[in-house]
PDB file of N, H, CA, C and O in Angstrom:
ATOM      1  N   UNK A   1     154.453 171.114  74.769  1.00  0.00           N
ATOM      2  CA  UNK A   1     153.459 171.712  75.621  1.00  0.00           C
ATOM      3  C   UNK A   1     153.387 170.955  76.937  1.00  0.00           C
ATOM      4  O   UNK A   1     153.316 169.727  76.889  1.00  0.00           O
ATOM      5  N   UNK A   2     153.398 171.620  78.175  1.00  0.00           N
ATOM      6  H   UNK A   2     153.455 172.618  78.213  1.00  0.00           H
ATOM      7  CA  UNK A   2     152.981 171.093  79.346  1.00  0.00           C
ATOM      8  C   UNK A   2     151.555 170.911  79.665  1.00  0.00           C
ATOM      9  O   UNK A   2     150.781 171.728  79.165  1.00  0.00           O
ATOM     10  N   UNK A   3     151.116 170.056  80.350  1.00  0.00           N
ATOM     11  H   UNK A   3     151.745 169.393  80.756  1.00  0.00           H
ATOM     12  CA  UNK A   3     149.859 169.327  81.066  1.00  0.00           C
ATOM     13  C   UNK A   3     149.815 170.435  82.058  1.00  0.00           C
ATOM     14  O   UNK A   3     150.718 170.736  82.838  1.00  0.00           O
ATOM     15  N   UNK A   4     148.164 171.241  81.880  1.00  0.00           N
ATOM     16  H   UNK A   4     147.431 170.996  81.246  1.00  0.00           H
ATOM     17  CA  UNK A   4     147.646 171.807  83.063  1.00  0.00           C
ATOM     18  C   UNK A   4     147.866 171.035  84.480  1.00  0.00           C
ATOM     19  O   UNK A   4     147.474 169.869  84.524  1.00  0.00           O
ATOM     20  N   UNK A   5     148.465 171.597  85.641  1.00  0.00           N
ATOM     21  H   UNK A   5     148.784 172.544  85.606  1.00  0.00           H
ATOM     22  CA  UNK A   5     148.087 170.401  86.752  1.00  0.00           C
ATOM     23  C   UNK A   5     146.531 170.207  87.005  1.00  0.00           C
ATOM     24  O   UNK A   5     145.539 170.888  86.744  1.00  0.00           O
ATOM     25  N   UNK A   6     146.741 169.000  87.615  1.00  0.00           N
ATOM     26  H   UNK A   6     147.547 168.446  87.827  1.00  0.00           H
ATOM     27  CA  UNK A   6     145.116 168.967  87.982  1.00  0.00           C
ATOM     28  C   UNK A   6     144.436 169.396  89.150  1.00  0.00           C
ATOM     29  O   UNK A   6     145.119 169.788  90.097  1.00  0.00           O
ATOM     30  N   UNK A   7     143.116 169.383  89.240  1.00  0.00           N
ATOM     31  H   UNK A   7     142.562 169.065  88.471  1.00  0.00           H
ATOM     32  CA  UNK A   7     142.909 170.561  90.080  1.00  0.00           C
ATOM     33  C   UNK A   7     142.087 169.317  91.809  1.00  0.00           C
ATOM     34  O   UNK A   7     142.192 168.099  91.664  1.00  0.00           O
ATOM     35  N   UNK A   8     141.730 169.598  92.514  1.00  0.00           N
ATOM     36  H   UNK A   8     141.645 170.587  92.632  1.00  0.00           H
ATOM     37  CA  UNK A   8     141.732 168.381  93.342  1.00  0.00           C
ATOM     38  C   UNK A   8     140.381 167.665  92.716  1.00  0.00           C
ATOM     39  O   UNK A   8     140.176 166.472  92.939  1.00  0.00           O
ATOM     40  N   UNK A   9     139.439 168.483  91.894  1.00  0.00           N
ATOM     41  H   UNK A   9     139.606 169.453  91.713  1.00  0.00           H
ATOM     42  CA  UNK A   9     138.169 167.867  91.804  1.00  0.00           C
ATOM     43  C   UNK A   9     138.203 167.072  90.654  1.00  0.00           C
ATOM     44  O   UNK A   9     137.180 166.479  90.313  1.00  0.00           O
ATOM     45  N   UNK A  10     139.462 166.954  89.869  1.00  0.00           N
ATOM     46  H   UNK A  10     140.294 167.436  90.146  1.00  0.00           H
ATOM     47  CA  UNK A  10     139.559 165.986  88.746  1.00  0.00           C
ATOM     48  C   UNK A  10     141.249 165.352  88.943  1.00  0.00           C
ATOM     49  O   UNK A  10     141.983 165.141  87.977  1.00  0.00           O
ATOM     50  N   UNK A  11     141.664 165.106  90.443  1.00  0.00           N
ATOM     51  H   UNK A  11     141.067 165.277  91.227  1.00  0.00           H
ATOM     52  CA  UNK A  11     142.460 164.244  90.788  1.00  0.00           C
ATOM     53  C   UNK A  11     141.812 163.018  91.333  1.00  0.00           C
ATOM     54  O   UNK A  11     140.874 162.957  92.127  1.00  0.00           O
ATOM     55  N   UNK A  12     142.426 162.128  90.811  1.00  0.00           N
ATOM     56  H   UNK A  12     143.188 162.178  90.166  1.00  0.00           H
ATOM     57  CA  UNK A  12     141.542 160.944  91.084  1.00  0.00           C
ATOM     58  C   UNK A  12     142.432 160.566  92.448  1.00  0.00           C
ATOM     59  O   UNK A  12     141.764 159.795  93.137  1.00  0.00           O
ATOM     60  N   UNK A  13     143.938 160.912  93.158  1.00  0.00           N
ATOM     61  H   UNK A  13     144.480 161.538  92.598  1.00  0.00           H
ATOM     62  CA  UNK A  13     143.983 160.895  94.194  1.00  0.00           C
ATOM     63  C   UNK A  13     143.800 161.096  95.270  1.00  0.00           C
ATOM     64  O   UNK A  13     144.340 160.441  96.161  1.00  0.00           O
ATOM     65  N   UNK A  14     142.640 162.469  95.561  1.00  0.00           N
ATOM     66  H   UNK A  14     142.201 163.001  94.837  1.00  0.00           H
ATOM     67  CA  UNK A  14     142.233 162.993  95.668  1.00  0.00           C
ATOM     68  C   UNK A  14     140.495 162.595  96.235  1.00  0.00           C
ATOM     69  O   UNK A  14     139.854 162.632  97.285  1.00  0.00           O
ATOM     70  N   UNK A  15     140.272 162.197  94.722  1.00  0.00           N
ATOM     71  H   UNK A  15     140.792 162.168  93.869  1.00  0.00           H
ATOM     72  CA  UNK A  15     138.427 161.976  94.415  1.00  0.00           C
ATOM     73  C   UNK A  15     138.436 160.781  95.412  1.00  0.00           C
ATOM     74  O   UNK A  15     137.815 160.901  96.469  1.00  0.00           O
ATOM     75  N   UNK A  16     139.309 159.297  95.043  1.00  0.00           N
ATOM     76  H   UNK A  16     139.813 159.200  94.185  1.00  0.00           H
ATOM     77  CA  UNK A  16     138.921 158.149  95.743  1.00  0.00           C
ATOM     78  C   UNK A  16     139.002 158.136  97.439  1.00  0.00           C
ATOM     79  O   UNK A  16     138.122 157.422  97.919  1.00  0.00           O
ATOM     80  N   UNK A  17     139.694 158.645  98.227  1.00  0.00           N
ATOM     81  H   UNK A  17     140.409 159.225  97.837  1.00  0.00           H
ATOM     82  CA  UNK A  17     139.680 158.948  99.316  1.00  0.00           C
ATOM     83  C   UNK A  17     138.756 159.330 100.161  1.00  0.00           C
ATOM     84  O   UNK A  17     138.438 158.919 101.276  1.00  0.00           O
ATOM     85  N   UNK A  18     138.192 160.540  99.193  1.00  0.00           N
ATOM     86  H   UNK A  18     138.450 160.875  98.286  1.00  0.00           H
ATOM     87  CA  UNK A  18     137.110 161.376  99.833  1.00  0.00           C
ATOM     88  C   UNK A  18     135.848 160.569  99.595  1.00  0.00           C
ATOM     89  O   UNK A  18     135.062 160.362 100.520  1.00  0.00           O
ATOM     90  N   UNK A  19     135.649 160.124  98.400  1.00  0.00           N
ATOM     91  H   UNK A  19     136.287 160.292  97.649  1.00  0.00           H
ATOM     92  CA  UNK A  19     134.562 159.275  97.763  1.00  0.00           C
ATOM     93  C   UNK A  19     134.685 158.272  98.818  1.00  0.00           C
ATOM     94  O   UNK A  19     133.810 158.482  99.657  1.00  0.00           O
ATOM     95  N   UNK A  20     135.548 157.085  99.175  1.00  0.00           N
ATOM     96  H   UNK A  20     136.260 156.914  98.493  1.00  0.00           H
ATOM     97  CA  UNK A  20     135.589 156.109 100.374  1.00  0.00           C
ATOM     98  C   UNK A  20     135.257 156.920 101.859  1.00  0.00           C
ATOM     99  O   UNK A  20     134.071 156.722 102.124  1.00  0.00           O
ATOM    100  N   UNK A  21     135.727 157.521 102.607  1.00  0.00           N
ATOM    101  H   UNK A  21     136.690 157.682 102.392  1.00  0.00           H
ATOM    102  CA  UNK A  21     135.363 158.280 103.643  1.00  0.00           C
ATOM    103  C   UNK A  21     133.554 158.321 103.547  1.00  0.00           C
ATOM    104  O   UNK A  21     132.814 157.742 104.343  1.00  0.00           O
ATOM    105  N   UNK A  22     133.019 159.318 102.136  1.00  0.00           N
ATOM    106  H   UNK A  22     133.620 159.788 101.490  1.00  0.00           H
ATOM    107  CA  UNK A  22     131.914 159.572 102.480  1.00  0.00           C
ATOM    108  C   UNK A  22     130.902 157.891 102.598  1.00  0.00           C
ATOM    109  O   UNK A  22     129.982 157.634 103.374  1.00  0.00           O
ATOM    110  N   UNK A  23     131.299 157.323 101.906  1.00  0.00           N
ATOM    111  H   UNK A  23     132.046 157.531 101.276  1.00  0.00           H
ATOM    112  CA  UNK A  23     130.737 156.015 101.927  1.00  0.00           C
ATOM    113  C   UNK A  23     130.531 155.223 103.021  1.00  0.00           C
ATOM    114  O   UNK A  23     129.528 154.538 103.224  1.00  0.00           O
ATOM    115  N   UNK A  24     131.844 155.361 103.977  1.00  0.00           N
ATOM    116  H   UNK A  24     132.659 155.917 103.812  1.00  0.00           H
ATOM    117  CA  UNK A  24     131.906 154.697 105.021  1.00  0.00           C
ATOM    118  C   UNK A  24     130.745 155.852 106.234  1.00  0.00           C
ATOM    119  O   UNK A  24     129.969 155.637 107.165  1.00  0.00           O
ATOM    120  N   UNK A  25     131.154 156.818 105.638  1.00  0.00           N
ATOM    121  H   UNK A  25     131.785 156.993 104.881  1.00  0.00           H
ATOM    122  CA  UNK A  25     130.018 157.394 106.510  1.00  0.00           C
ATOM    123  C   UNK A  25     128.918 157.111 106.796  1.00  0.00           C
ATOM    124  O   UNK A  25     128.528 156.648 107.868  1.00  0.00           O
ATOM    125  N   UNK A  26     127.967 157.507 105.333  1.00  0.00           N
ATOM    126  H   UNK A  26     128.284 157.883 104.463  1.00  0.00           H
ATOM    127  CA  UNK A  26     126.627 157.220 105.402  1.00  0.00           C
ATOM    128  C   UNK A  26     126.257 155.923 105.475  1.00  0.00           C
ATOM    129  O   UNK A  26     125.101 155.644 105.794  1.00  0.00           O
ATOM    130  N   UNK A  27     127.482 154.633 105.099  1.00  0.00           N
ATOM    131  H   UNK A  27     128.420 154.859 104.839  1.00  0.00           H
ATOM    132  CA  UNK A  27     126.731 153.324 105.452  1.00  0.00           C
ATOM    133  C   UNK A  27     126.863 153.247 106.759  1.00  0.00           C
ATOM    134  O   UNK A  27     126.161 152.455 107.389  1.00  0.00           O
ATOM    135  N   UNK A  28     127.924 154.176 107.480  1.00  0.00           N
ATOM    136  H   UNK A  28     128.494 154.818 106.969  1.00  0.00           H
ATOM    137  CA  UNK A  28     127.524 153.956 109.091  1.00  0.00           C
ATOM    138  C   UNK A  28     126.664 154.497 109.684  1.00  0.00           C
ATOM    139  O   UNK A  28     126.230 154.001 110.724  1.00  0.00           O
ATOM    140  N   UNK A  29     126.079 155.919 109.073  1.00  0.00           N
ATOM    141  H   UNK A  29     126.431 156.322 108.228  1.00  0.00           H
ATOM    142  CA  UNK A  29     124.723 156.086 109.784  1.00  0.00           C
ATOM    143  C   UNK A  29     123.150 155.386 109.372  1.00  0.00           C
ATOM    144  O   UNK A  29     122.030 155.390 109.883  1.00  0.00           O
ATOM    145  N   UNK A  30     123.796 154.794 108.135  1.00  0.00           N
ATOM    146  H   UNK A  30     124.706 154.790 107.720  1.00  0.00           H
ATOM    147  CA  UNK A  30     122.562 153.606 107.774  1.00  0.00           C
ATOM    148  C   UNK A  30     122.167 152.623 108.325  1.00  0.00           C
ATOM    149  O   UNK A  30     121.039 152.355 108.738  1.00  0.00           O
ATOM    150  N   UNK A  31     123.551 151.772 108.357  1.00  0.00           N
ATOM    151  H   UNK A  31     124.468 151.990 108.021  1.00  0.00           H
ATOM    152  CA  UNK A  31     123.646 150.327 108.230  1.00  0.00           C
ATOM    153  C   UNK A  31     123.890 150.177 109.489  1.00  0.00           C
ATOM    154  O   UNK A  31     124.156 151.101 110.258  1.00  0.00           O
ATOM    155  N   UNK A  32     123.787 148.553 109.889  1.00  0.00           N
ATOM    156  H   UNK A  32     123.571 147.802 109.264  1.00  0.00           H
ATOM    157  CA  UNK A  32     124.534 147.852 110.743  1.00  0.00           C
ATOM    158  C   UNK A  32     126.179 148.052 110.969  1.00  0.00           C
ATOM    159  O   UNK A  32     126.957 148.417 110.088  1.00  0.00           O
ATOM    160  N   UNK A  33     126.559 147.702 112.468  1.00  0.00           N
ATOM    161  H   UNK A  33     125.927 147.405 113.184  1.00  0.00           H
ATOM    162  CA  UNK A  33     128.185 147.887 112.480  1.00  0.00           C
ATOM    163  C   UNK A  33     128.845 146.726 111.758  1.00  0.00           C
ATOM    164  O   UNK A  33     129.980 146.914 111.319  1.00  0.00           O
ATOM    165  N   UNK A  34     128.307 145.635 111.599  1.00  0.00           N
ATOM    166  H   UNK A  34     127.385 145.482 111.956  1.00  0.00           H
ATOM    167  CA  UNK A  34     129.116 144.434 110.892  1.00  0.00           C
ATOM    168  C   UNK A  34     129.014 144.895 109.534  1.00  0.00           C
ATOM    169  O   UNK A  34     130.095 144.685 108.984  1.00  0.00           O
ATOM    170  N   UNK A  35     128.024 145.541 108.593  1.00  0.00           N
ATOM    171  H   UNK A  35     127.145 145.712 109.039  1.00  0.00           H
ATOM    172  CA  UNK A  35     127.939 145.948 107.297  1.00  0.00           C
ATOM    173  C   UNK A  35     128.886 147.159 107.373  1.00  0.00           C
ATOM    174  O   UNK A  35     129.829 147.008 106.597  1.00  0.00           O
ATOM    175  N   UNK A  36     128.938 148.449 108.145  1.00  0.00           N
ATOM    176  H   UNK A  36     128.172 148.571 108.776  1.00  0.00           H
ATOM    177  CA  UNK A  36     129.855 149.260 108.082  1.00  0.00           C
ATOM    178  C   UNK A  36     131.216 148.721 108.178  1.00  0.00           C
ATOM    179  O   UNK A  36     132.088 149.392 107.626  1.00  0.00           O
ATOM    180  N   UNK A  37     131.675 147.313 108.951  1.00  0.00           N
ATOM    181  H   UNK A  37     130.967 146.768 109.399  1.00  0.00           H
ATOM    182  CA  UNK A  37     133.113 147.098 109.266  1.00  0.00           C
ATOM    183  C   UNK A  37     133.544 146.686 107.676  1.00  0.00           C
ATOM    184  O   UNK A  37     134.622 146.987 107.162  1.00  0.00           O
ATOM    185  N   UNK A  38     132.464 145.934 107.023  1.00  0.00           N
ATOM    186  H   UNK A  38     131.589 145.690 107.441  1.00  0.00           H
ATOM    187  CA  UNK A  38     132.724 145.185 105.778  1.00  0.00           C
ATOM    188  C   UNK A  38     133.101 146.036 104.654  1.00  0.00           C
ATOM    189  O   UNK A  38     133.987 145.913 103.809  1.00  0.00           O
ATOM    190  N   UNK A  39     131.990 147.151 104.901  1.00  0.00           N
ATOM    191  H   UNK A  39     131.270 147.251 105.588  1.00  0.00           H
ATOM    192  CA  UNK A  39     132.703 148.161 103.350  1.00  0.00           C
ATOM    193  C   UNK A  39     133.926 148.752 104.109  1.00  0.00           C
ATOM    194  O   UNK A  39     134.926 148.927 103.412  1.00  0.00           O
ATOM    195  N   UNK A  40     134.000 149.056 105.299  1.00  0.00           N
ATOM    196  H   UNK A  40     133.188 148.914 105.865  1.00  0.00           H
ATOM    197  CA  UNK A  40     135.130 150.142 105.346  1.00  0.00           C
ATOM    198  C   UNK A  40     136.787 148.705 104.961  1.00  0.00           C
ATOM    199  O   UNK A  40     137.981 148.919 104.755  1.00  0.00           O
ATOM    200  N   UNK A  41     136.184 147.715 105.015  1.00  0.00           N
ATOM    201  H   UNK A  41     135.213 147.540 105.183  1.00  0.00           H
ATOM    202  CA  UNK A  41     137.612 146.822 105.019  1.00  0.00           C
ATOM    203  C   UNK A  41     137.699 146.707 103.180  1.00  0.00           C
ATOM    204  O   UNK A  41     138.702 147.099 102.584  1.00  0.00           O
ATOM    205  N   UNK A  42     136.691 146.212 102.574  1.00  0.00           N
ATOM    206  H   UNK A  42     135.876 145.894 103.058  1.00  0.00           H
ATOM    207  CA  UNK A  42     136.560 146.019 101.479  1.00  0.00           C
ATOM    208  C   UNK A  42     137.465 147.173 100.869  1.00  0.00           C
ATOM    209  O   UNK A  42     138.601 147.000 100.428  1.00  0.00           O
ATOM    210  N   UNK A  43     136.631 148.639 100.926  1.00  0.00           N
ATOM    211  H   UNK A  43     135.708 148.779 101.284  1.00  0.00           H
ATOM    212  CA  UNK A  43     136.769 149.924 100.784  1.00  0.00           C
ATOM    213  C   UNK A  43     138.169 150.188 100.943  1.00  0.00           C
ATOM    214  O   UNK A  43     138.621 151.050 100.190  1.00  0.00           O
ATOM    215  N   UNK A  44     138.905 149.681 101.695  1.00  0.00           N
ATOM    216  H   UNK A  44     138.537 148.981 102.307  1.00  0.00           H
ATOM    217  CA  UNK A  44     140.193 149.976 102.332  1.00  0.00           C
ATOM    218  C   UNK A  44     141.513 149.394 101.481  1.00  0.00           C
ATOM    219  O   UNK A  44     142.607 149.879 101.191  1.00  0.00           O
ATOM    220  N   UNK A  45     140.756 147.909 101.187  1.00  0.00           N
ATOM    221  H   UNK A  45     139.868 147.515 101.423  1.00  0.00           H
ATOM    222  CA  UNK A  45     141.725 147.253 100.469  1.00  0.00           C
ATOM    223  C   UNK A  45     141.537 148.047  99.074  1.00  0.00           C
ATOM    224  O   UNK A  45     142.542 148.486  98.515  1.00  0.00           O
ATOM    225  N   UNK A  46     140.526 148.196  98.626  1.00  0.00           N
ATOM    226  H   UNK A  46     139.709 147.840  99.079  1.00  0.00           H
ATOM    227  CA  UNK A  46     140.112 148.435  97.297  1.00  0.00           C
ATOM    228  C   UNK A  46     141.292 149.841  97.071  1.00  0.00           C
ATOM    229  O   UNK A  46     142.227 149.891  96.271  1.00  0.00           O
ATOM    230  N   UNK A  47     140.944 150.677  97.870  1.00  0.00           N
ATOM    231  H   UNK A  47     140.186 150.637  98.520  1.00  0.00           H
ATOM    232  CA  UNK A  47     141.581 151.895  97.828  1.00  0.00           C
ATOM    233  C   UNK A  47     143.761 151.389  97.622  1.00  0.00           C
ATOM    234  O   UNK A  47     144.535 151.556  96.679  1.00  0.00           O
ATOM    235  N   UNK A  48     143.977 150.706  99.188  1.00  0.00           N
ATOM    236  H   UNK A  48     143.348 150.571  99.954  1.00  0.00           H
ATOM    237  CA  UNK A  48     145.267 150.397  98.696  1.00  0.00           C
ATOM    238  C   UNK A  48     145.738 149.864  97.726  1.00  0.00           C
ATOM    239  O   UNK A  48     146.903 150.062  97.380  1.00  0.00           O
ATOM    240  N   UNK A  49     144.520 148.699  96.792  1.00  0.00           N
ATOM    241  H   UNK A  49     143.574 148.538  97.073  1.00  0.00           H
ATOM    242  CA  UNK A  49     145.454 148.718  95.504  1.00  0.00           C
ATOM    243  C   UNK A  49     145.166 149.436  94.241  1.00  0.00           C
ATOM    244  O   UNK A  49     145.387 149.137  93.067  1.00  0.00           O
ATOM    245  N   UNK A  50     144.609 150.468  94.801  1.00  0.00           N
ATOM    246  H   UNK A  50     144.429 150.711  95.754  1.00  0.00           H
ATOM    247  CA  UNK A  50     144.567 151.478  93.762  1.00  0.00           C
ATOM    248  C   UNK A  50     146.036 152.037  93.648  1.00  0.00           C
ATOM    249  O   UNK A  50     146.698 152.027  92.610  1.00  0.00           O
ATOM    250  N   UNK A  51     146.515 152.605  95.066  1.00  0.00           N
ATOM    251  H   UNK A  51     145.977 152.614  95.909  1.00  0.00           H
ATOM    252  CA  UNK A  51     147.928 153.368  94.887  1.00  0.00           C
ATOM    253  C   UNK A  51     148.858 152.701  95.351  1.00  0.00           C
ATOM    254  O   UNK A  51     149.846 153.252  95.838  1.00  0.00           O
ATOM    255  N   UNK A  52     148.720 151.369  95.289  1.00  0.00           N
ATOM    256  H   UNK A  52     147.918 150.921  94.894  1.00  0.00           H
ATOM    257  CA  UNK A  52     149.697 150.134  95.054  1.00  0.00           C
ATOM    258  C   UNK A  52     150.416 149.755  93.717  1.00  0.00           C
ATOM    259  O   UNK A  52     151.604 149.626  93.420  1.00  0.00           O
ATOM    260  N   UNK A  53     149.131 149.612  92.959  1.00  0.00           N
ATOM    261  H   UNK A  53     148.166 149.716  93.201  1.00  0.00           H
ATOM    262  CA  UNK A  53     149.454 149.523  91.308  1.00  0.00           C
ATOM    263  C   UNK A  53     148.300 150.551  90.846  1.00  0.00           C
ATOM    264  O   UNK A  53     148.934 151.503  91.302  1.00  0.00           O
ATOM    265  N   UNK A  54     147.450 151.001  90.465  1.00  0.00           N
ATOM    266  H   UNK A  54     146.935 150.228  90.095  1.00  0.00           H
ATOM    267  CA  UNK A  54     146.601 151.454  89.443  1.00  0.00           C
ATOM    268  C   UNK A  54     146.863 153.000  89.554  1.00  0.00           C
ATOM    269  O   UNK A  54     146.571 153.679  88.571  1.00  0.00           O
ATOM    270  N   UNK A  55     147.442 153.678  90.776  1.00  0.00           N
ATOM    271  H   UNK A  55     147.680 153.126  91.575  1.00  0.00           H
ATOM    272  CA  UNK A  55     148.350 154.550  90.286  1.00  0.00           C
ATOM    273  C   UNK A  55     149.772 154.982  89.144  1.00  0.00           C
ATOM    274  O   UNK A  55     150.108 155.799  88.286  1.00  0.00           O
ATOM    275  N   UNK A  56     150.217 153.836  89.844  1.00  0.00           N
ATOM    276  H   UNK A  56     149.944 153.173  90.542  1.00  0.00           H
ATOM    277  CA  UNK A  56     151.573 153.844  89.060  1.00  0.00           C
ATOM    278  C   UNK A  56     151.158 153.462  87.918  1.00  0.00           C
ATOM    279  O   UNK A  56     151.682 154.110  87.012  1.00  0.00           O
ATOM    280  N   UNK A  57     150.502 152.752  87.608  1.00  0.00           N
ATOM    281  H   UNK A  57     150.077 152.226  88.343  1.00  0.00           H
ATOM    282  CA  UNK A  57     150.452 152.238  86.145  1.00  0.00           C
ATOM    283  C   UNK A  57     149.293 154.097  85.161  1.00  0.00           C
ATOM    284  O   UNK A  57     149.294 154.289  83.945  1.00  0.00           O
ATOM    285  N   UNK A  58     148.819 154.690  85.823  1.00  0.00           N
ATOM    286  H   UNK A  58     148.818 154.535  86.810  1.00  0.00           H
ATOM    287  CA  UNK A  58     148.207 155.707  85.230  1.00  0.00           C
ATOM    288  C   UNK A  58     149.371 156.872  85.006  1.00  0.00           C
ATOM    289  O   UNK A  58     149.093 157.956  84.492  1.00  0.00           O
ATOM    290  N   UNK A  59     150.624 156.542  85.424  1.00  0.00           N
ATOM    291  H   UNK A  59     150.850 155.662  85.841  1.00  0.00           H
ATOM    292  CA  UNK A  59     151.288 157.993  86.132  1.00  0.00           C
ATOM    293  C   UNK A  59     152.697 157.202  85.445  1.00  0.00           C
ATOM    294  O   UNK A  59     153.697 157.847  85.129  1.00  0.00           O
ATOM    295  N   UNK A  60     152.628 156.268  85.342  1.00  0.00           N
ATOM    296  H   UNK A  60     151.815 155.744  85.599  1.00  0.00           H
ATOM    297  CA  UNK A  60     153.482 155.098  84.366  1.00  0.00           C
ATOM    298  C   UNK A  60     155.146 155.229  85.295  1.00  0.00           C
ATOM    299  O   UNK A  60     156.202 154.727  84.910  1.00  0.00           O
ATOM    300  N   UNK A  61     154.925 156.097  86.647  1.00  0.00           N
ATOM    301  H   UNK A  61     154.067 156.504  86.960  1.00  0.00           H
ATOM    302  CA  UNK A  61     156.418 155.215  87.593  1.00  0.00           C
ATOM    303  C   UNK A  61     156.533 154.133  87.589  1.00  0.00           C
ATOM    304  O   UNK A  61     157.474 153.611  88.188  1.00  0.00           O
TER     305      UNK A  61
END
């Protein structure tokens, strides 16, 4: 049997991107610019080693 593909709202390549974007958003219309620079860097790294390793290792390339 083949795996339904997934659809974008239960791709997690997908979800984390958009999920980071909105984050960086609203802490920038919240927060301070030194608190917005911090999550969007944090946020940034966090994200690249997601599809650095924690992709590949879910998708097992």
């Amino acid at each position: 049997m083949s795996e339904r593909p997934q659809t974008a709202v239960t791709n997690p390549n997908v979800i984390f991107p958009v999920l980071y974007a909105l984050i960086v958003i609203v802490v920038g219309a919240l927060a301070d610019g030194k608190v917005t620079a911090v999550v969007a860097v944090v946020g940034a790294v966090l994200l690249g080693l997601y599809f650095a390793f924690g992709r590949r290792a879910r998708t097992g390339s």
